[in-house]
C-alpha positions, 0 to 999 in steps of 0.5 A: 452448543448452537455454534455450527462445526469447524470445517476442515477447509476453515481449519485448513486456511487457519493452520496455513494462517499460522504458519504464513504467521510463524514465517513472518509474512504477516510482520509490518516491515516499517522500512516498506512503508517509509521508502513507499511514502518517500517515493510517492512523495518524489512522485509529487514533487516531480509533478509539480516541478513539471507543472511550476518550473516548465512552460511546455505542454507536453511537460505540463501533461507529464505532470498530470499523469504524475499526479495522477500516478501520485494519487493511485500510490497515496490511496495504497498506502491509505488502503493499507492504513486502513487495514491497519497492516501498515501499523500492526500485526496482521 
């Protein structure tokens, strides 16, 4: 066969893979991902009641940093989305 020899650090990782597998590391757990959506969510609103409910500056710069915070969040949750690790099986 043209396929190059298994290492034995590769079949270290995937033994240890089984094993994180068997442990449950590796199970989606959809009540993580509503609960961090739910907060990212409160992130939100409490920005744009700073920004539409108060006429302060420094509430107004709350705001921003909260919507900022808001956007960092939202792109983990993407992030995970696009592994597919909030959906599937790792």
């Amino acid at each position: 066969s043209d396929a190059p020899e298994t290492t034995e650090l590769v079949e270290d990782f995937r033994k240890l893979g089984e094993e994180f597998d068997k442990l449950g590391y590796f199970h989606v757990s959809r009540s993580f991902y509503v609960t961090k959506v739910a907060a990212v969510f409160g992130i939100f609103f409490c920005s744009m009641a700073l920004l539409f409910k108060t006429e302060s500056f420094t509430a107004h710069m709350a705001s921003a940093v909260l919507l900022g915070l808001f956007w960092q969040q939202f792109a983990f949750v993407g992030h995970d989305c696009g592994h597919m690790s909030a959906r599937t099986h790792a």
